[in-house]
KEGU-675947 format. One line per 4 residues: number of its first residue (from 1); their letters; for each residue y, x, z of N, C-alpha, C, CB. Coordinates in steps of 0.02 Angstrom, whole numbers, plus 50000, padded with zeros to 5 digits. Glycine has a CB too. Layout:
NUM	a	Y/X/Z/Y/X/Z/Y/X/Z/Y/X/Z ~ ...
//
This chain:
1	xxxx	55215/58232/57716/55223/58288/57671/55212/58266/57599/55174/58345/57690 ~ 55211/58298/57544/55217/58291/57473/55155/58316/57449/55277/58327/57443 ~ 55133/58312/57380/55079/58340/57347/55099/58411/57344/55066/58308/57279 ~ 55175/58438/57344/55170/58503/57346/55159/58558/57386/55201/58513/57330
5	xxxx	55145/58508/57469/55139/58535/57524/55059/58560/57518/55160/58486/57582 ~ 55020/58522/57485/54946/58531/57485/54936/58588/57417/54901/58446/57475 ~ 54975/58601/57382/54958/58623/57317/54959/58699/57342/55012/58599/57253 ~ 55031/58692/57388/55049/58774/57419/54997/58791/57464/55123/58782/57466
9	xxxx	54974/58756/57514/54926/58771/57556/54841/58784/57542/54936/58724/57594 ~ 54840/58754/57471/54781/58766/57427/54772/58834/57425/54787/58739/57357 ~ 54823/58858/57379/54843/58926/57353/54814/58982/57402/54927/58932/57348 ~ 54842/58969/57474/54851/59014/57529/54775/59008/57550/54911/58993/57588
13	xxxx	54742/58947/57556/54681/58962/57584/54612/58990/57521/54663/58888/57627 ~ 54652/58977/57467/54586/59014/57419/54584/59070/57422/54581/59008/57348 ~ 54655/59112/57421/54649/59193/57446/54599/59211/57500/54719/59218/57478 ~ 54588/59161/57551/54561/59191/57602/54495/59187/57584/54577/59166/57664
17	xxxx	54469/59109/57531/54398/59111/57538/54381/59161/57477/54361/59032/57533 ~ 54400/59178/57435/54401/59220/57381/54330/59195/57335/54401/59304/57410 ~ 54311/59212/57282/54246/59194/57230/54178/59206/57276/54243/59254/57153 ~ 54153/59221/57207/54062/59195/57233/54024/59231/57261/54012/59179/57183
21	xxxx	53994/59209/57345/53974/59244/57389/53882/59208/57397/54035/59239/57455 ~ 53877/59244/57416/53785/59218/57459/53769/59287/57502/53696/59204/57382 ~ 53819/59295/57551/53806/59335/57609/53717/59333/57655/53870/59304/57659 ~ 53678/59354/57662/53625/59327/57687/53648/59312/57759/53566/59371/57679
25	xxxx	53694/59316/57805/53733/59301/57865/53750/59247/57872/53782/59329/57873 ~ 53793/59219/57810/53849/59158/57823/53791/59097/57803/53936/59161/57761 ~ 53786/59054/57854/53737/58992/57871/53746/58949/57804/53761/58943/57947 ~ 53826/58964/57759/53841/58915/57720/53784/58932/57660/53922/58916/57700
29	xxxx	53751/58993/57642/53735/59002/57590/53794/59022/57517/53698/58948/57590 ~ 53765/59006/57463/53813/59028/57415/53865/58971/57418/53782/59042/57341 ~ 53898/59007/57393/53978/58992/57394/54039/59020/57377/53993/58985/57440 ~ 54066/58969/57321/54102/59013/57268/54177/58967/57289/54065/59009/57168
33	xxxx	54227/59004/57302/54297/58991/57318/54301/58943/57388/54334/58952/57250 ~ 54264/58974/57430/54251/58927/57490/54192/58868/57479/54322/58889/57506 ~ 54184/58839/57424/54144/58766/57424/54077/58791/57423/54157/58710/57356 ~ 54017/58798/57493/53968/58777/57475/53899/58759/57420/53988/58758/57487
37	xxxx	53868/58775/57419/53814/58745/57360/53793/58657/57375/53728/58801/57365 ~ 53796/58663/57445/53782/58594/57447/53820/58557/57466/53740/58580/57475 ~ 53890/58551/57473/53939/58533/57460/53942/58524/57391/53979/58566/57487 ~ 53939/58566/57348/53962/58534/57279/53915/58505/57251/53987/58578/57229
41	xxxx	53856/58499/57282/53821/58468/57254/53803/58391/57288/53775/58511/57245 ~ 53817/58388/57338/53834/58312/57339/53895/58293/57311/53836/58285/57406 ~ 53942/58322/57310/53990/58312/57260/53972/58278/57201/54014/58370/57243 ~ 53942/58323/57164/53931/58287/57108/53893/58215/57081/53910/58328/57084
45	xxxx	53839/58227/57143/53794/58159/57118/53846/58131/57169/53693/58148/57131 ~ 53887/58107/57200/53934/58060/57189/53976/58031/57143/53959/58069/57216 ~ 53976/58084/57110/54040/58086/57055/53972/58046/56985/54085/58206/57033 ~ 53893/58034/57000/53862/58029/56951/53840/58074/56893/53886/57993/56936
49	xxxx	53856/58134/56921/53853/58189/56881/53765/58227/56912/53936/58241/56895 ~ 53760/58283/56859/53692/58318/56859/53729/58407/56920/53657/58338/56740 ~ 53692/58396/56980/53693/58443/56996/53698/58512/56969/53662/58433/57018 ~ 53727/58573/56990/53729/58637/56960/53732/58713/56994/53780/58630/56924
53	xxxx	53745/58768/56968/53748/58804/57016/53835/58799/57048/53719/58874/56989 ~ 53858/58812/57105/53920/58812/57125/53966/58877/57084/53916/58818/57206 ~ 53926/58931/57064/53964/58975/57027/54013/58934/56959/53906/59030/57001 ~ 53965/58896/56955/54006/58843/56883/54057/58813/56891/53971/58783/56855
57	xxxx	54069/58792/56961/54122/58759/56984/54193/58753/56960/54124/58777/57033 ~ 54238/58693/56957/54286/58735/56896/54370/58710/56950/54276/58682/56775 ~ 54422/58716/56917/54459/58731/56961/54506/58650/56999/54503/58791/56922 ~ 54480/58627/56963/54492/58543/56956/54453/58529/56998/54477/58501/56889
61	xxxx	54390/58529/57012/54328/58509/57078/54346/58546/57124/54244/58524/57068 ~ 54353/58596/57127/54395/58646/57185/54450/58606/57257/54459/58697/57127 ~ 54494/58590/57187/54556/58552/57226/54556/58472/57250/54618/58557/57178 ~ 54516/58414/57195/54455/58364/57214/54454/58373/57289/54375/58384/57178
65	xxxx	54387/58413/57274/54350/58421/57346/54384/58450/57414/54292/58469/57333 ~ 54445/58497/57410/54491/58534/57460/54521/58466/57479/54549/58599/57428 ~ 54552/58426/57430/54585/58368/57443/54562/58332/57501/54582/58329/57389 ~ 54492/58292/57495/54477/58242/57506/54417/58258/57574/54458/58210/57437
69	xxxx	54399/58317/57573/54355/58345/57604/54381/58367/57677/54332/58395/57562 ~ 54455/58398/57659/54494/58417/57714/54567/58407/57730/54487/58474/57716 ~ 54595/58402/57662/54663/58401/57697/54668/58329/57687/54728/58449/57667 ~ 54648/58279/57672/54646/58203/57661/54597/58181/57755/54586/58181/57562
73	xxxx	54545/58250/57768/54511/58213/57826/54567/58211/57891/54434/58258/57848 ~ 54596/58301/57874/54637/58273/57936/54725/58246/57938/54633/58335/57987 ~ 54706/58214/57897/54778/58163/57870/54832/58238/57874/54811/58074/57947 ~ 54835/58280/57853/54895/58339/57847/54940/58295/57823/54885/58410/57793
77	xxxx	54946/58264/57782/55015/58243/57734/55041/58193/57799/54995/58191/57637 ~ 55021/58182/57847/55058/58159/57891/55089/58214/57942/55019/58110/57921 ~ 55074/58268/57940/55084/58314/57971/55167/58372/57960/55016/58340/57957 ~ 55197/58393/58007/55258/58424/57992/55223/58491/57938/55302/58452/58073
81	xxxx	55293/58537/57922/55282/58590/57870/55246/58644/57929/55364/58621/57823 ~ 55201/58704/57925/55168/58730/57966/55134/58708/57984/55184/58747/57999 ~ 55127/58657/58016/55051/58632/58057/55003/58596/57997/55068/58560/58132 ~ 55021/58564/57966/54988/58551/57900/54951/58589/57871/55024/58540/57857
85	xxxx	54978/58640/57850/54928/58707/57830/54879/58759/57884/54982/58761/57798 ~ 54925/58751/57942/54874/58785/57990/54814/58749/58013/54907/58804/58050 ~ 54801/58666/58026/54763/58635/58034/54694/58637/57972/54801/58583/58047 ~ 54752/58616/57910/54693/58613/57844/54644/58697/57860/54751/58613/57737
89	xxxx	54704/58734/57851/54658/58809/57863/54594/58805/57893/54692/58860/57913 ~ 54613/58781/57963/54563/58773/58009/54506/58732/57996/54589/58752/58060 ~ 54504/58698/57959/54471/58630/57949/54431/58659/57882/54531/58554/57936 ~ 54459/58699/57834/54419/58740/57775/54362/58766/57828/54471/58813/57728
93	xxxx	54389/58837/57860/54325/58880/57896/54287/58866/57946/54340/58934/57918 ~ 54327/58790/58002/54269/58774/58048/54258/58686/58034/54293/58797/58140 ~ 54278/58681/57998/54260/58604/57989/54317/58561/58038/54170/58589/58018 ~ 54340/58514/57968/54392/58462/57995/54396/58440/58075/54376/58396/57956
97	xxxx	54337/58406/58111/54331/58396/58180/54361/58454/58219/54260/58387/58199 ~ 54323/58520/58222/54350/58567/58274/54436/58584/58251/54296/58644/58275 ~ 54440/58573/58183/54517/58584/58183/54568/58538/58223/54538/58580/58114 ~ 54544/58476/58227/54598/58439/58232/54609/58450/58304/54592/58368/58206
101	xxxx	54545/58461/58335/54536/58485/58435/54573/58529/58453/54466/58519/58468 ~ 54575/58584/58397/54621/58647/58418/54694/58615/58436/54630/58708/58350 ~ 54712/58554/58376/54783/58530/58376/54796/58479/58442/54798/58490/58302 ~ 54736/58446/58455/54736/58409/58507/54732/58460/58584/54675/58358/58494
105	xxxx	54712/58497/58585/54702/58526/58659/54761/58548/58658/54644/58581/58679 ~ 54809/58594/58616/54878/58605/58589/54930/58562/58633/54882/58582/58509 ~ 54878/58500/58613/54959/58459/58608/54953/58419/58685/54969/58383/58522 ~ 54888/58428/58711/54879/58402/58786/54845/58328/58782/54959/58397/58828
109	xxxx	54825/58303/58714/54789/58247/58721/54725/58235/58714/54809/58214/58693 ~ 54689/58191/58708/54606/58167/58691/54596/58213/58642/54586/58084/58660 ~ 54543/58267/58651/54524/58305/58597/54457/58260/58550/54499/58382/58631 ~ 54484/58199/58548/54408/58188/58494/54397/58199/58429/54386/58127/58487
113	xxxx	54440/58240/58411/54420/58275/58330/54456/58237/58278/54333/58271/58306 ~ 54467/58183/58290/54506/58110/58246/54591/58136/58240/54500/58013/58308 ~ 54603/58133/58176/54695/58114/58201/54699/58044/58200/54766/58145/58142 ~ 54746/58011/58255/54763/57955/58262/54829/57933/58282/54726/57937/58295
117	xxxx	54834/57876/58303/54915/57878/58329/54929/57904/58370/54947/57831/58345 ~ 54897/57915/58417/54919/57950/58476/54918/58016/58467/54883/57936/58531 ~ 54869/58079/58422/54892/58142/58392/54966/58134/58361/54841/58164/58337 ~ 54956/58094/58326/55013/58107/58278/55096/58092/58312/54998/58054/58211
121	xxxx	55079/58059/58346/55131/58032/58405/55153/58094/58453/55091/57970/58456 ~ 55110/58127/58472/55122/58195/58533/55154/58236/58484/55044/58241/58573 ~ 55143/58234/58404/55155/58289/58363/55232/58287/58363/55119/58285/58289 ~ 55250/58233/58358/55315/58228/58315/55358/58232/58386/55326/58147/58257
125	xxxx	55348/58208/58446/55381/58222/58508/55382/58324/58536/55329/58164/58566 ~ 55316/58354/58496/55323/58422/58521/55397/58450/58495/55258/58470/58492 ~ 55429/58480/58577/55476/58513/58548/55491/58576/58506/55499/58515/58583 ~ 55419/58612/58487/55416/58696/58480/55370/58694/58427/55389/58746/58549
129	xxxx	55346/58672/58366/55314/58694/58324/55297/58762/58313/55335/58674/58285 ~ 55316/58814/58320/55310/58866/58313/55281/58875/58370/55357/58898/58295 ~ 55248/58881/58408/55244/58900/58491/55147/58843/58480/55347/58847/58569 ~ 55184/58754/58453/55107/58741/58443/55059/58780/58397/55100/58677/58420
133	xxxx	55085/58801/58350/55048/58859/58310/55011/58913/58318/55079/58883/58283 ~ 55058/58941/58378/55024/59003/58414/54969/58966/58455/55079/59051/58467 ~ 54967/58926/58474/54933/58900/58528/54862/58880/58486/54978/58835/58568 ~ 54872/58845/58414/54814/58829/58406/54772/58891/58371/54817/58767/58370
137	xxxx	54824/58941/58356/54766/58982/58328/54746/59033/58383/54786/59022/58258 ~ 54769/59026/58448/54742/59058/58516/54685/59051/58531/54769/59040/58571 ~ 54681/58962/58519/54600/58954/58511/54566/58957/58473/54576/58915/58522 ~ 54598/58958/58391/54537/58974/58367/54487/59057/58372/54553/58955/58299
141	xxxx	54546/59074/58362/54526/59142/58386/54484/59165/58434/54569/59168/58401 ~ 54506/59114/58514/54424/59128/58568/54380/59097/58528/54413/59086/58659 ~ 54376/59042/58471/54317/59022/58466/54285/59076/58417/54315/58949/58445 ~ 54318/59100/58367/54285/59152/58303/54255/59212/58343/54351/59186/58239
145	xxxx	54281/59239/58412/54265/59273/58448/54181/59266/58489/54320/59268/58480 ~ 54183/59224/58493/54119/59211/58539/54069/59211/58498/54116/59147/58579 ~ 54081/59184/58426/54007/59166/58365/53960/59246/58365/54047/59145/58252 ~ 53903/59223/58344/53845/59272/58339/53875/59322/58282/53766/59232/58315
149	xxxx	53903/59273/58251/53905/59304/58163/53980/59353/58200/53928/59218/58067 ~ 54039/59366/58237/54086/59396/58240/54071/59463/58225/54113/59384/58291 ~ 54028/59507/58241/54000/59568/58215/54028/59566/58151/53921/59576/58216 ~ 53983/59542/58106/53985/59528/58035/54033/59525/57995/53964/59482/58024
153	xxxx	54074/59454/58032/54118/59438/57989/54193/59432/58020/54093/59380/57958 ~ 54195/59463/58088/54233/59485/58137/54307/59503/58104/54195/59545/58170 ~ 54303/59577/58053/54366/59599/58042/54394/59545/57978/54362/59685/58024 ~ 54372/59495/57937/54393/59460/57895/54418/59372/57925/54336/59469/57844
157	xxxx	54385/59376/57967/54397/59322/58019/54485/59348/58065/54311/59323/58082 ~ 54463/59394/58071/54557/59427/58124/54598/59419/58056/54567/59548/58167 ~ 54585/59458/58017/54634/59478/57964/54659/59388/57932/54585/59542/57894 ~ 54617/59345/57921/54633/59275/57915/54675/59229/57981/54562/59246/57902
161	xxxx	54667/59246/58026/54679/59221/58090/54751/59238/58076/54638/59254/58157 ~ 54762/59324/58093/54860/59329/58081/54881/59311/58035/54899/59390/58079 ~ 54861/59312/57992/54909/59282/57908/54923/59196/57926/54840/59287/57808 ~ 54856/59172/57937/54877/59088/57941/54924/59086/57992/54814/59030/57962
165	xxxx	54946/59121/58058/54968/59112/58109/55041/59135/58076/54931/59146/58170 ~ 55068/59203/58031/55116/59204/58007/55140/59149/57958/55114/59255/57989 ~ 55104/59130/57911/55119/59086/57866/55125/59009/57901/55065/59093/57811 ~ 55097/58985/57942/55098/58929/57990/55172/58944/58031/55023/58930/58045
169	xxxx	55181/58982/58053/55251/58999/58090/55308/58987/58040/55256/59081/58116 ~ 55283/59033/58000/55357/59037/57939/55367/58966/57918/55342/59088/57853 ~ 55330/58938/57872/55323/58869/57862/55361/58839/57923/55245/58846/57855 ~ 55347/58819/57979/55373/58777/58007/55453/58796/58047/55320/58757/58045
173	xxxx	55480/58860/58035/55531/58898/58042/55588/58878/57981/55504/58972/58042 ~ 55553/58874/57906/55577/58849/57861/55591/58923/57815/55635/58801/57885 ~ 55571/58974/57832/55572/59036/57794/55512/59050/57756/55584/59092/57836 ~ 55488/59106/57725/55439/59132/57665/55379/59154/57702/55470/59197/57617
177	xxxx	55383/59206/57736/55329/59242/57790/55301/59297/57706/55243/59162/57843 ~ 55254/59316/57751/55218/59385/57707/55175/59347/57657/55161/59444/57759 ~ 55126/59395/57613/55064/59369/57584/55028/59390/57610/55048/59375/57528 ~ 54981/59334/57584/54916/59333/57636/54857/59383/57589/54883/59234/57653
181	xxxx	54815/59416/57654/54776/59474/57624/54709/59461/57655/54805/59550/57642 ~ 54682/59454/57571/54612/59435/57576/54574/59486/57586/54588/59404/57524 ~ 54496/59503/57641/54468/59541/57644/54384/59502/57622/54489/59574/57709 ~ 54354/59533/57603/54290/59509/57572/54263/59460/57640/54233/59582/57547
185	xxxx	54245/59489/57703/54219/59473/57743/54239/59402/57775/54223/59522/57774 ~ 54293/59390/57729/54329/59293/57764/54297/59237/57719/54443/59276/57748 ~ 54258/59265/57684/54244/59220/57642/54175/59162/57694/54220/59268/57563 ~ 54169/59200/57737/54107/59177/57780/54119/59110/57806/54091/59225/57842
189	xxxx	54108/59045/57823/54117/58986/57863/54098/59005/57943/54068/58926/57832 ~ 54147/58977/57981/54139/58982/58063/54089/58915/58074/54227/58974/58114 ~ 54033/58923/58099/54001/58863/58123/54006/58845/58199/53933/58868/58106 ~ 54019/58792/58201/54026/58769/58278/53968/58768/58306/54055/58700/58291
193	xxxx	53915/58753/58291/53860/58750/58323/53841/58831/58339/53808/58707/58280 ~ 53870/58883/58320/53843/58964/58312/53868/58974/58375/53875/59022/58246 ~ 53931/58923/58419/53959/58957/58484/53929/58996/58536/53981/58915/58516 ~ 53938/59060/58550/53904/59098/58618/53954/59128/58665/53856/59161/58598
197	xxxx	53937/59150/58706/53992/59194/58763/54017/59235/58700/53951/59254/58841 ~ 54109/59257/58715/54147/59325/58695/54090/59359/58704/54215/59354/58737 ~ 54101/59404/58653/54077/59475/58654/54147/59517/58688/54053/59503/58568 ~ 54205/59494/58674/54257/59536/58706/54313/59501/58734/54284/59582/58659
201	xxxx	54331/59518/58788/54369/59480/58833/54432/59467/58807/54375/59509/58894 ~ 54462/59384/58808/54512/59362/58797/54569/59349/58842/54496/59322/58773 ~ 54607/59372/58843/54687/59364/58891/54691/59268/58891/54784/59413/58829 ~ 54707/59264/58937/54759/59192/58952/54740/59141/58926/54831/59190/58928
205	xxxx	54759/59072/58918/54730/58996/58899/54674/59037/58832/54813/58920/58860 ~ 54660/59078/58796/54629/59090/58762/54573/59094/58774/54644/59121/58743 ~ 54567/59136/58826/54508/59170/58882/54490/59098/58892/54535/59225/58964 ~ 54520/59045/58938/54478/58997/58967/54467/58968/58920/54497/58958/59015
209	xxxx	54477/58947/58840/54446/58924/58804/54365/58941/58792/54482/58932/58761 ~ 54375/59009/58787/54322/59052/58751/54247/59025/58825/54358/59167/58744 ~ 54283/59032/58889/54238/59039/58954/54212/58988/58952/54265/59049/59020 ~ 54207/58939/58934/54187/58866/58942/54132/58875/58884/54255/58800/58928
213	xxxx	54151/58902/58806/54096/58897/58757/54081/58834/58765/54036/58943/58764 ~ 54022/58858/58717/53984/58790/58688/53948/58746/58743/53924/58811/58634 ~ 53951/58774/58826/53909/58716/58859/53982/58665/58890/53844/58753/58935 ~ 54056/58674/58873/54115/58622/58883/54094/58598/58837/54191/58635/58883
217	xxxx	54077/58601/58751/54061/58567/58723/54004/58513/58720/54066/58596/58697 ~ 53975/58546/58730/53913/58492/58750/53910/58425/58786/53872/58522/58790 ~ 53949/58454/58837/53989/58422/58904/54033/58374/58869/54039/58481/58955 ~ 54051/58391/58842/54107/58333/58812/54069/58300/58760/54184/58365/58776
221	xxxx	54022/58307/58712/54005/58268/58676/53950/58219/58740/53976/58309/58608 ~ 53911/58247/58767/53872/58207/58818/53919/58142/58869/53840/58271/58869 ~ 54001/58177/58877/54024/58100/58893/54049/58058/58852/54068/58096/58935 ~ 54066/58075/58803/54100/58012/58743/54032/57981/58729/54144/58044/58654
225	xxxx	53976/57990/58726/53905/57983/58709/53902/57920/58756/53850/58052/58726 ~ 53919/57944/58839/53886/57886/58897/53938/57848/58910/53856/57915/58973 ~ 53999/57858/58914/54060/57830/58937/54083/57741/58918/54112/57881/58905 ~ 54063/57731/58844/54074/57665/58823/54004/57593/58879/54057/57677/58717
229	xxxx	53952/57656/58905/53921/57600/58950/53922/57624/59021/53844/57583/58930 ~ 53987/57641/59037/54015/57652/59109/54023/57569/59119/54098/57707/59117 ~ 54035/57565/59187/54057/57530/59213/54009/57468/59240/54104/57521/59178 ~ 53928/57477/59234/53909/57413/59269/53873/57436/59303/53883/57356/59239
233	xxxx	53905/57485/59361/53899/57500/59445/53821/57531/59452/53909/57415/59501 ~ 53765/57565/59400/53707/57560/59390/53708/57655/59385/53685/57503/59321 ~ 53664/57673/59356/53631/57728/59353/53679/57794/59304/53558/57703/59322 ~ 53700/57746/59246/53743/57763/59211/53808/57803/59206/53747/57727/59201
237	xxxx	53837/57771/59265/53900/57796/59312/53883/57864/59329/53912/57751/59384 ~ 53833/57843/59366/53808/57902/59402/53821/57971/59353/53723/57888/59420 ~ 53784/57950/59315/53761/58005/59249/53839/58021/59226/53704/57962/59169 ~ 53890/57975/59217/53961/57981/59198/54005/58035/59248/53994/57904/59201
241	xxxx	53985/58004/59310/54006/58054/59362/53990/58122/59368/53989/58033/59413 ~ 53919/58128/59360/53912/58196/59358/53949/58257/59302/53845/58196/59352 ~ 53944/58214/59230/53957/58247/59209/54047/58261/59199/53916/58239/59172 ~ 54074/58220/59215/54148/58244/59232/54161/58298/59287/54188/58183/59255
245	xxxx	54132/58301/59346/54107/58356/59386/54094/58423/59349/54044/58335/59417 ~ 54028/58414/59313/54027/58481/59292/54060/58500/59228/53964/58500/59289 ~ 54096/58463/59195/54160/58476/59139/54223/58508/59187/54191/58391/59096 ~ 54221/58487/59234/54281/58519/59284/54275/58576/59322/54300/58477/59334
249	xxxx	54191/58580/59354/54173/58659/59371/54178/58704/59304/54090/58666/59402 ~ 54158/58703/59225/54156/58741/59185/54233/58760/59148/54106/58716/59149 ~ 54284/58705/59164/54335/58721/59147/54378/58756/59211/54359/58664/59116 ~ 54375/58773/59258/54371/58815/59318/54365/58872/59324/54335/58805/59348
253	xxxx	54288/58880/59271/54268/58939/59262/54295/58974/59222/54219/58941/59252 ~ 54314/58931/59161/54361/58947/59127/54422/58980/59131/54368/58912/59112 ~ 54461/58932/59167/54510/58968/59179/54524/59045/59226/54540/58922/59198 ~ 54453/59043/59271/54461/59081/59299/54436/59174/59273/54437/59048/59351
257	xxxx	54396/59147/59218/54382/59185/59176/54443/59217/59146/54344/59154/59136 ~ 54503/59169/59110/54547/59194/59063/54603/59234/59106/54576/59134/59017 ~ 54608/59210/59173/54664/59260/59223/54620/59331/59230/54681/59221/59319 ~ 54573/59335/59238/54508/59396/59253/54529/59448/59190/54406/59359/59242
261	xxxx	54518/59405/59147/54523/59440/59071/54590/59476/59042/54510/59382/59018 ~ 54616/59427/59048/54712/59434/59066/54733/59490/59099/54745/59375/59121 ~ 54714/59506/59147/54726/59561/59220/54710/59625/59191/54669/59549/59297 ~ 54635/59613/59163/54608/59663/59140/54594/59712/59072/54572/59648/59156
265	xxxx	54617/59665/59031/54637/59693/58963/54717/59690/58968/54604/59645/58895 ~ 54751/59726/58986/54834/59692/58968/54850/59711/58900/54903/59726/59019 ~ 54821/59726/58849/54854/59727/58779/54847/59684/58749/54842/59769/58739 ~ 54801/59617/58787/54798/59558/58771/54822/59521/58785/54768/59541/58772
269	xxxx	54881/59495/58750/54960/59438/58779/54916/59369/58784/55049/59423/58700 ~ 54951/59336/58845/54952/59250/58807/54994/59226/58776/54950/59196/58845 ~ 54950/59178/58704/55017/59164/58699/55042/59113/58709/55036/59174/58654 ~ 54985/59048/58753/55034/58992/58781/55084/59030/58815/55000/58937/58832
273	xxxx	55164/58988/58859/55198/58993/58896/55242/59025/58879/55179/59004/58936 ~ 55246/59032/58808/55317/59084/58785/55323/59162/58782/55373/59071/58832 ~ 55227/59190/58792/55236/59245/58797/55207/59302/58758/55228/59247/58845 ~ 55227/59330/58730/55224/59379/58684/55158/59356/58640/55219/59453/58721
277	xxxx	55150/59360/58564/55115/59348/58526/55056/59415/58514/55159/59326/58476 ~ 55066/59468/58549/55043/59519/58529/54944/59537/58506/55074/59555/58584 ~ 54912/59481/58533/54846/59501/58524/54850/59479/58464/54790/59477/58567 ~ 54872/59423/58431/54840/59412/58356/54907/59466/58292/54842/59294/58337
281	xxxx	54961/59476/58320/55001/59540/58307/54974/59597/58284/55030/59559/58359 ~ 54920/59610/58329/54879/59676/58331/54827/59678/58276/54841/59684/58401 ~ 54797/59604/58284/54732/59590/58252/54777/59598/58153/54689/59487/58289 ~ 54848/59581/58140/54866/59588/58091/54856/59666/58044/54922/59566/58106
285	xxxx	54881/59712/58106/54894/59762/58102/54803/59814/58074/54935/59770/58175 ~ 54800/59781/58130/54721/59814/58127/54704/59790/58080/54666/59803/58180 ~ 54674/59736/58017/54641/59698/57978/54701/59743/57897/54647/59593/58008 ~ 54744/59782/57928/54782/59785/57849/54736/59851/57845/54891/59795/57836
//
């Protein structure tokens, strides 16, 4: 992609984080146009500069730090038109790693948070950009769903969710899509570590995202953790074994969770498999 791919996608995600917040909720603390206090302030004493308040922040450090912080972490400019911006999106409100997983579980490969050749490789072979789009913001969505903070910051979190998912579509369709509509309440950061059960039941691959929560996660950081000292027939294994076992009972549960959920909410579409977009549709509707 071009510098103007990042300039446009700038634009779109400052609407969402909007000016200067210090919610007593959002874990980030204050935070003025999305950036953090302590974000900009390691910022600066990198830069050799005297710390400040983030309200000071000016519009040049803004784009700096958006640059290099996120859309430089998850290599976007290698990325097609749409997924570029839907990833960076993702990578602004839950942090670069869980974004790039959304794109990786998407795309059916190693979710380790990294883009690499082999992401970038599945990318350019997907036949449906539009369809991976829906898919990754399916999950983000079970994940914004499950956080403590969704109460809170629930209706600014949906209302962000459909816009990136329209503007991510359009983009990679090659058309305009709507403008995006900022609600105070998006200005909040999704923390990964905040993950808990839905509070409300999710339809289809969404649902089994959400069912697994934060103890698949765990699960998966606990085997990339043991896995590099597999293999010398000892205690270790053991420990390797188990936990692929119970990554496979919880994704089970998972899934069996998201057909349960599926059955039982039907105004909640999936939208892997080509089928109707309608839950984050709704969430548009509802958030205007």
């Amino acid at each position: 992609m071009t510098a103007s791919s990042f300039d446009e996608a700038l634009k779109r995600v400052l609407v969402h984080e909007g000016g200067y917040a210090n919610h007593p909720a959002d874990p980030g603390g204050a935070t003025n146009r999305g950036v953090t206090q302590r974000v900009y302030d390691g910022w600066r004493r990198r830069k050799g500069q005297k710390t400040r308040s983030v309200r000071s922040i000016t519009a040049t450090e803004v784009a700096a730090i958006y640059r290099q912080q996120y859309w430089d972490a998850v290599r976007a400019d290698d990325m097609p038109p749409g997924v570029d911006y839907v990833v960076f999106d993702g990578a602004v409100n839950s942090g670069p790693a869980q974004a790039v997983k959304w794109l990786q579980r998407a795309l059916g490969v190693v979710a380790d948070g990294t883009v690499g050749a082999v992401t970038l490789a599945a990318l350019e072979k997907h036949p449906d950009h539009d369809a991976l789009i829906a898919d990754m913001m399916s999950r983000r969505l079970a994940m914004l769903k499950g956080l403590r903070t969704w109460k809170t910051f629930g209706k600014g979190w949906s209302s962000r969710v459909a816009n990136v998912l329209a503007h991510g579509q359009a983009a990679a369709m090659g058309s305009v899509g709507p403008d995006p509509v900022w609600t105070k309440q998006g200005a909040a950061r999704a923390p990964v570590d905040d993950i808990a059960k839905p509070a409300v039941p999710i339809g289809g691959s969404a649902g089994a995202v959400a069912g697994g929560g934060g103890v698949a996660i765990l699960i998966d950081e606990a085997k990339k953790a043991v896995e590099p000292l597999v293999g010398d027939g000892g205690w270790i294994d053991t420990v390797f074994a188990g936990l692929v076992t119970a990554g496979l009972v919880v994704a089970v549960g998972g899934v069996a969770y998201g057909i349960w959920a599926s059955r039982r909410n039907k105004s909640v579409a999936a939208i892997l498999g080509g089928e109707a977009r309608a839950d984050l549709r709704e969430l548009a509707g509802a958030a205007a």
